[in-house]
Legacy VTK file of the C-alpha trace (Angstrom):
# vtk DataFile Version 3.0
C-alpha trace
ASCII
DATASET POLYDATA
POINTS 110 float
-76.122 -1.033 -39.246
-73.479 0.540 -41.815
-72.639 3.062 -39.108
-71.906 0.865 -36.681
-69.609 -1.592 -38.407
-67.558 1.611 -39.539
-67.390 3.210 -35.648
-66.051 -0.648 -35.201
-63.096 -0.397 -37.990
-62.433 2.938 -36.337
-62.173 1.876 -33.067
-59.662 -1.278 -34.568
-57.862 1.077 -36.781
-57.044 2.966 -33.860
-56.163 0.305 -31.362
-53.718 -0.872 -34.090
-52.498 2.775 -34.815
-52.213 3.352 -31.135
-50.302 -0.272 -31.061
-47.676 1.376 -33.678
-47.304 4.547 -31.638
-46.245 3.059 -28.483
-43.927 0.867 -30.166
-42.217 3.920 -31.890
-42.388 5.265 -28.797
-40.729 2.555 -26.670
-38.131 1.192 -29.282
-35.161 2.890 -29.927
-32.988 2.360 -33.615
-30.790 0.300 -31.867
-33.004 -2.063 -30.686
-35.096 -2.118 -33.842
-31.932 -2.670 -35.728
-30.939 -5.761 -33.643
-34.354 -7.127 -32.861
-37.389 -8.457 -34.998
-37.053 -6.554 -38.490
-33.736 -7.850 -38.589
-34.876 -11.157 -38.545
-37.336 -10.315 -41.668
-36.549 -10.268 -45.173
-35.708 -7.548 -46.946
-38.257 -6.312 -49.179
-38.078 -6.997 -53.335
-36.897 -3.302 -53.837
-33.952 -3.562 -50.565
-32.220 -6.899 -52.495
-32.228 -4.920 -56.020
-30.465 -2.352 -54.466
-33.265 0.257 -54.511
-35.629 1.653 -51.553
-39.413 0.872 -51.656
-41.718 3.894 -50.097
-41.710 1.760 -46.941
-38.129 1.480 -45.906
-37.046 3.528 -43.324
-40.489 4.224 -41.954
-40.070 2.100 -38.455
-37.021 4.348 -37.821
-38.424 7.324 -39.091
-41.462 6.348 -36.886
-38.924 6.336 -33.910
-37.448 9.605 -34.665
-40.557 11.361 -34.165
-41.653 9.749 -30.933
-38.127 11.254 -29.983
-38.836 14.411 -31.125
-36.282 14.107 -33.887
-37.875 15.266 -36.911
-34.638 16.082 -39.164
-33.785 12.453 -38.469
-37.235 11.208 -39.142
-37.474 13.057 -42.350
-33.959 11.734 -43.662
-35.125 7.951 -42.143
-38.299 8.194 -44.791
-39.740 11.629 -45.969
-43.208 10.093 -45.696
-42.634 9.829 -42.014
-44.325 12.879 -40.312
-47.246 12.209 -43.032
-48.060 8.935 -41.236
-47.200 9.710 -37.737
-49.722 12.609 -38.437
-52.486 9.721 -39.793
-52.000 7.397 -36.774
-52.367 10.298 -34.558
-55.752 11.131 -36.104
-56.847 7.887 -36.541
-56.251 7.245 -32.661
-58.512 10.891 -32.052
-60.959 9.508 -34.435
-61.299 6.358 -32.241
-61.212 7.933 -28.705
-63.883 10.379 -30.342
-66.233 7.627 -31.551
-65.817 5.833 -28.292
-66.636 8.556 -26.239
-69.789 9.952 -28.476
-71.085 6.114 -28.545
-70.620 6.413 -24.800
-72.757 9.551 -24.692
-75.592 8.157 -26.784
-76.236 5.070 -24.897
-76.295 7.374 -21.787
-79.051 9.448 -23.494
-81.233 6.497 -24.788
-80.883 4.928 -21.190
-81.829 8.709 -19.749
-78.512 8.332 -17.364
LINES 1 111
110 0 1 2 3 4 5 6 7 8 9 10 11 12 13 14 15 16 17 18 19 20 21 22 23 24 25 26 27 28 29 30 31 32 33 34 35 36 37 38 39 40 41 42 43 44 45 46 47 48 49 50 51 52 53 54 55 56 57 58 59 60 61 62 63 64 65 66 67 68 69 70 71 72 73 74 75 76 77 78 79 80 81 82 83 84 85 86 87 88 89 90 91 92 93 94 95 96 97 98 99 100 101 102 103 104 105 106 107 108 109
């Protein structure tokens, strides 16, 4: 039962890490710049003049999907760290699909 629910919060974690990939993938700075995180407020560190471990990251994000890693890295040094998670974390839940797949082919004898 334990195993299941956590092959479920795999398989979520990676639809929403695949989610974020294909945005980063899709926007460009320019749009991000003029579109929805514009519209948000800044975060508690941004209006006291300082930089959380956060900011950056959507652009950083971007960079990479471009294949820009010197920008990426000067967007948010933590970038290719967490580009590198959300790539494993969408393996992890293509993996577990695909073995959960295979086992219900066994027990059926397909």
């Amino acid at each position: 039962m334990l195993l299941r629910a956590l092959r479920v919060v795999t398989v979520i974690l990676a639809l929403v890490a695949g989610a974020v990939l294909v945005a980063a993938a899709v926007l460009d700075s320019s749009t991000l710049d003029r579109g929805v995180l514009s519209r948000l407020p800044a975060c508690s560190a941004r209006r006291a003049g300082g930089s959380c471990a956060l900011c950056g990251m959507s652009h950083s994000l971007i960079a990479l999907s471009n294949g820009d890693w010197r920008e990426a890295v000067r967007w948010n040094p933590g970038g290719p760290w967490l580009y590198g998670v959300l790539v494993l974390q969408v393996t992890g839940g293509l993996w577990v699909l695909v073995t959960a797949r295979r086992r219900s082919d066994i027990i059926r004898g397909e």
